[in-house]
C-alpha positions as CSV (number, residue, x, y, z in Angstrom):
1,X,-344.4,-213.4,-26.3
2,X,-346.0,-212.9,-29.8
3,X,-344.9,-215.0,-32.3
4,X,-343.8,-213.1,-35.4
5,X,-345.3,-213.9,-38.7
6,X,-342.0,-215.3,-40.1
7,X,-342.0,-218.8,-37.4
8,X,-345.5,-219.5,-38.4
9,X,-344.5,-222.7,-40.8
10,X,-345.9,-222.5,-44.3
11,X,-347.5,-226.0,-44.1
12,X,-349.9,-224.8,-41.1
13,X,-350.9,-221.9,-43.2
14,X,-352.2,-224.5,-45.7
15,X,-353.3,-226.7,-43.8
16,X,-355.7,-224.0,-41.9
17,X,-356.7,-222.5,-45.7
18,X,-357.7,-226.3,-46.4
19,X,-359.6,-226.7,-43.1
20,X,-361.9,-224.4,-44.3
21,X,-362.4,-225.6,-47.8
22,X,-365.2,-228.1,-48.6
23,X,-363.8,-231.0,-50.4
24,X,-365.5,-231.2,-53.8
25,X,-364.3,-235.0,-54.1
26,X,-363.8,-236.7,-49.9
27,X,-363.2,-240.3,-49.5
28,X,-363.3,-241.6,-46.1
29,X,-361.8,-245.0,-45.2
30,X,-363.0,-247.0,-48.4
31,X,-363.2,-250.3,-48.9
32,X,-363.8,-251.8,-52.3
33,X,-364.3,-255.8,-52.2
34,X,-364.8,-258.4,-54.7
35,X,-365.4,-261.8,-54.1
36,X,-364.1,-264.2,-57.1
37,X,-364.8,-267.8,-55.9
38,X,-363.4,-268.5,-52.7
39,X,-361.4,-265.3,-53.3
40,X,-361.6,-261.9,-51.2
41,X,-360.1,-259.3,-53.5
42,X,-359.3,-256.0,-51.5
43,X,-359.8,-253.7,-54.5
44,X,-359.4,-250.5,-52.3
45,X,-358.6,-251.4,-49.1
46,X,-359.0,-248.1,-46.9
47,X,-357.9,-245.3,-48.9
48,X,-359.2,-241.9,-47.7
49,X,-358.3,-238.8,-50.0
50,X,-359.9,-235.1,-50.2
51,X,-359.7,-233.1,-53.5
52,X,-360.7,-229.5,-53.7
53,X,-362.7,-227.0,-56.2
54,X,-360.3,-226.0,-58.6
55,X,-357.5,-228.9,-58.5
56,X,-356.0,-230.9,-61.2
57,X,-355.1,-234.1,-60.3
58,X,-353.8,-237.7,-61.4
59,X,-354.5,-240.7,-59.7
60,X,-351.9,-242.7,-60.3
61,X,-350.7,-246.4,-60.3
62,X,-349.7,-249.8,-61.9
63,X,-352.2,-252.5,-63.0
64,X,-354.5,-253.1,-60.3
65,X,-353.4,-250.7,-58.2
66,X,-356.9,-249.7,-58.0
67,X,-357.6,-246.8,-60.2
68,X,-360.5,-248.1,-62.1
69,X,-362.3,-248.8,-59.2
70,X,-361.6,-245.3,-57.4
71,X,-362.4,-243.9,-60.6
72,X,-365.8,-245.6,-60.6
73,X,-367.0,-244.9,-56.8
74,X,-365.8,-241.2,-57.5
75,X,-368.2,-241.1,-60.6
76,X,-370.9,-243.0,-58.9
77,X,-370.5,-246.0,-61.2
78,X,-370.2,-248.2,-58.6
79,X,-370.8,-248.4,-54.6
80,X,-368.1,-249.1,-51.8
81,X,-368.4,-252.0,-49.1
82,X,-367.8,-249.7,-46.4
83,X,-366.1,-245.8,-45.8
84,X,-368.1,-242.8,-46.9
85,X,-367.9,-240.4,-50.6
86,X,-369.4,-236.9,-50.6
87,X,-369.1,-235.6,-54.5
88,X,-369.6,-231.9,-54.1
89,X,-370.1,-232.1,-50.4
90,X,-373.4,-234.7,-51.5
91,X,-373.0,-238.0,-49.3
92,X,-373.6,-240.8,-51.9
93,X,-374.3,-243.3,-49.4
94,X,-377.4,-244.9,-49.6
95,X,-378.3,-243.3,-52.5
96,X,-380.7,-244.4,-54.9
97,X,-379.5,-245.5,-58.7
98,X,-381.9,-242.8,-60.0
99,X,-380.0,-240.3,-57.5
100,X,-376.3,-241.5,-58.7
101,X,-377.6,-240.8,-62.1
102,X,-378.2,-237.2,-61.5
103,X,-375.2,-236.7,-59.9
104,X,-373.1,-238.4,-63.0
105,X,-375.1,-236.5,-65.5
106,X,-375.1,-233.2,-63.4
107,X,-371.8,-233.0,-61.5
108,X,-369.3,-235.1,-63.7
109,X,-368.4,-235.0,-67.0
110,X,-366.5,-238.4,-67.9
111,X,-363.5,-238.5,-70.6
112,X,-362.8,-242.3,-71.5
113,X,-359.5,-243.5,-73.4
114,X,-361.7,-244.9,-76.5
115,X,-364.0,-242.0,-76.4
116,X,-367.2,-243.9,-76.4
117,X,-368.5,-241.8,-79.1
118,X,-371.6,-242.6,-80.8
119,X,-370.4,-243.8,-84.8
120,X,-373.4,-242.7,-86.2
121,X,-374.0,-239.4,-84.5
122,X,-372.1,-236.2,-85.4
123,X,-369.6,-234.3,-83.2
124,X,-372.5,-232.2,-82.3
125,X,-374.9,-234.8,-82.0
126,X,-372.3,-236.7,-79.7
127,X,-372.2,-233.4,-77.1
128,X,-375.5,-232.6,-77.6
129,X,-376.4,-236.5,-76.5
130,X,-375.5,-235.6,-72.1
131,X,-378.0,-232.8,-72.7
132,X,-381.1,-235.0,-73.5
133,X,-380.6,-236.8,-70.3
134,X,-381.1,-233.6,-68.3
135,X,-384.8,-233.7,-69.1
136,X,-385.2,-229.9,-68.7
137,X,-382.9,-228.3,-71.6
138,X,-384.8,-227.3,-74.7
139,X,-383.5,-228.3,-78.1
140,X,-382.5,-224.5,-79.0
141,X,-380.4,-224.2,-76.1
142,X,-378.8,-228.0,-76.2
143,X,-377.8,-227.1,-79.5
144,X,-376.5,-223.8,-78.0
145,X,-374.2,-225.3,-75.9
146,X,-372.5,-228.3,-77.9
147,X,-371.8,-225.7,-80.3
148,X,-370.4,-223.7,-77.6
149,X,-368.1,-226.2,-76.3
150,X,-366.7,-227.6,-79.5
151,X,-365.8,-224.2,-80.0
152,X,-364.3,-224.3,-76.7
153,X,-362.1,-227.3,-77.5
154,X,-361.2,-225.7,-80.9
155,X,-363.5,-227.9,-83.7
156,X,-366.0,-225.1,-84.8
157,X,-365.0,-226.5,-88.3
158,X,-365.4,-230.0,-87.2
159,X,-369.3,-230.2,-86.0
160,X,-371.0,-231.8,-89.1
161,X,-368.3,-234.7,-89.3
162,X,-368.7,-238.2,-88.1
163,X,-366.0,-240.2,-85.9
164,X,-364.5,-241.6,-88.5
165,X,-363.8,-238.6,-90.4
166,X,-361.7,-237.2,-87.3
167,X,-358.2,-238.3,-86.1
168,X,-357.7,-239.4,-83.0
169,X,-357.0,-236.2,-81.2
170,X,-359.7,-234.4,-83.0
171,X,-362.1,-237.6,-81.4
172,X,-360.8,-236.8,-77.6
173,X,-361.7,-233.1,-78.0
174,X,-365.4,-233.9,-79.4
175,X,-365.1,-236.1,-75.6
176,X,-364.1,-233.3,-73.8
177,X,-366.8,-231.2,-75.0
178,X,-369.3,-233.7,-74.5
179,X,-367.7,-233.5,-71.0
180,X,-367.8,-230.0,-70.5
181,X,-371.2,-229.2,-72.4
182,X,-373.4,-230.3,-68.7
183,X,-371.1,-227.8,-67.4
184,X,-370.1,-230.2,-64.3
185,X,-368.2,-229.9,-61.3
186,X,-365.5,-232.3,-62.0
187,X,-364.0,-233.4,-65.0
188,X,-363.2,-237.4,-64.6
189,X,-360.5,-238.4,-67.2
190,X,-359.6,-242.5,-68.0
191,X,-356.3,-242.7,-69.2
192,X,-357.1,-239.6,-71.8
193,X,-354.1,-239.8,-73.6
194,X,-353.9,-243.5,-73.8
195,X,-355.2,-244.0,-77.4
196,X,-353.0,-241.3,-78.9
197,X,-349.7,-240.2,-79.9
198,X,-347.0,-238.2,-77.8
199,X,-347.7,-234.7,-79.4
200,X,-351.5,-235.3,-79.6
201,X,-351.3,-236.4,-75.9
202,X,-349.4,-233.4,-75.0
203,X,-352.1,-231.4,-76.7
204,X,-355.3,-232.7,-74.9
205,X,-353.4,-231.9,-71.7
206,X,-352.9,-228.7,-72.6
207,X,-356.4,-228.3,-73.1
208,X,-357.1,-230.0,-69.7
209,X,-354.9,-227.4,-68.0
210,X,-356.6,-224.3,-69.9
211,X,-359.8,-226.1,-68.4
212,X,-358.5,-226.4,-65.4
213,X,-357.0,-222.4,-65.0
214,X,-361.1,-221.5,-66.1
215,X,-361.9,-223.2,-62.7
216,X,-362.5,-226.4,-63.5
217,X,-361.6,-229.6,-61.1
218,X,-359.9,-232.2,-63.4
219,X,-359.2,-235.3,-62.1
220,X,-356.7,-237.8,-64.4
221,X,-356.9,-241.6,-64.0
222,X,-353.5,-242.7,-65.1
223,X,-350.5,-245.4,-65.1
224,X,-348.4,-243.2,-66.9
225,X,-346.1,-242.1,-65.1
226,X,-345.5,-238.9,-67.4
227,X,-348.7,-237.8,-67.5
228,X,-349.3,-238.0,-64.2
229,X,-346.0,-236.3,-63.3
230,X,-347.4,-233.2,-65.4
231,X,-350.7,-232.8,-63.1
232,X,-350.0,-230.0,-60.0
233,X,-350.7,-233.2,-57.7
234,X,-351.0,-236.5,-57.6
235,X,-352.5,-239.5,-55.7
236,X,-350.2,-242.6,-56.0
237,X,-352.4,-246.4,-55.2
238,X,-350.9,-249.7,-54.6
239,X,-352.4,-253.0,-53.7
240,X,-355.4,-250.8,-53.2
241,X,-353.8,-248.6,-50.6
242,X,-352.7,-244.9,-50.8
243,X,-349.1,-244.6,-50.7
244,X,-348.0,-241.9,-48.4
């Protein structure tokens, strides 16, 4: 007898739409270890995870949960001991460093809680700065496209002024242009809001969710609990394991 469409569960619909999908971010069974002395420290200890195209989510934990070091195998800071990453369906195993750095400068665009902008640099300096490492982007069009994406994060009146002339919110959204201005695959957020006040914080996620509904993957680094309640989904660590 055929089954009608209302006993097919919902969660094996899903789960055959997701068998299909590539994984922009796939972690398979990885180990991260330090050694510290006579000390084995089992930063990630097995942790396998798969993120799609489009998806906003936190990875979430307490101190040394492991979410720095996720974050920096996931942005091809750093290397594991063992298990395998594809970013954007690329295996990054046994990669060269000159081949990581493509993929950081190409395929993620990194958002830090200090914002790591350059003091004596513009805001349009600062976004135009990703663009010089791409090697094949003319000035004109560099130019172009800082402008374009500190309009996008709403500082079109902003672009002349140094860091210090702009408050702390006004400094994450010169980030998140420099971000989005290499026009990357994922977006790779460090405790974003961390630096700033509860309204400005609630602001720069709203602009990470408009990002995210123009089809970009954003991916939150986070301990606080708040913020990462607010993402669609989340990814809880502990001890270096994935709680379930």
């Amino acid at each position: 007898m055929r089954a009608s469409k209302s006993t097919i569960d919902r969660s094996q619909i899903a789960s055959m739409i997701d068998s299909r999908r590539i994984p922009i971010i796939y972690l398979r069974d990885v180990h991260r270890y330090y050694v510290v002395g006579d000390i084995v420290v089992k930063a990630l200890d097995g942790v396998s995870l798969k993120i799609y195209k489009g998806d906003f989510t936190a990875i979430m934990g307490p101190s040394g949960s492991g979410k720095s070091t996720m974050m920096n195998l996931i942005g091809c800071l750093d290397t594991p001991t063992s298990g395998g990453i594809l970013i954007d369906g690329e295996d990054t195993r046994g990669l060269k460093e000159s081949d990581l750095a493509y993929i950081r400068n190409k395929k993620i665009g990194f958002v830090f809680q200090q914002f790591n902008l350059l003091g004596k640099l513009n805001a349009l300096d600062n976004v135009m700065t990703p663009l010089i490492y791409s090697g094949d982007v003319s000035y004109r069009e560099r130019r172009e496209r800082a402008e374009h994406a500190l309009e996008r994060v709403g500082l079109a009146d902003r672009m002349r002024h140094l860091p210090n002339e702009l408050s702390g919110g006004q400094k994450q959204r010169v980030a998140i242009a420099r971000a989005i201005v290499t026009q990357p695959s994922i977006i790779l957020a460090d405790e974003p809001t961390g630096a700033l006040d509860t309204k400005t914080g609630e602001q720069i996620m709203d602009l990470f969710r408009e990002l995210n509904g123009e089809g970009n993957t954003v991916v939150i680094v986070t301990h606080n609990e708040e913020i990462g309640n607010a993402c669609p989904s989340q990814i809880r660590l502990r001890d270096g394991k994935r709680e379930v």
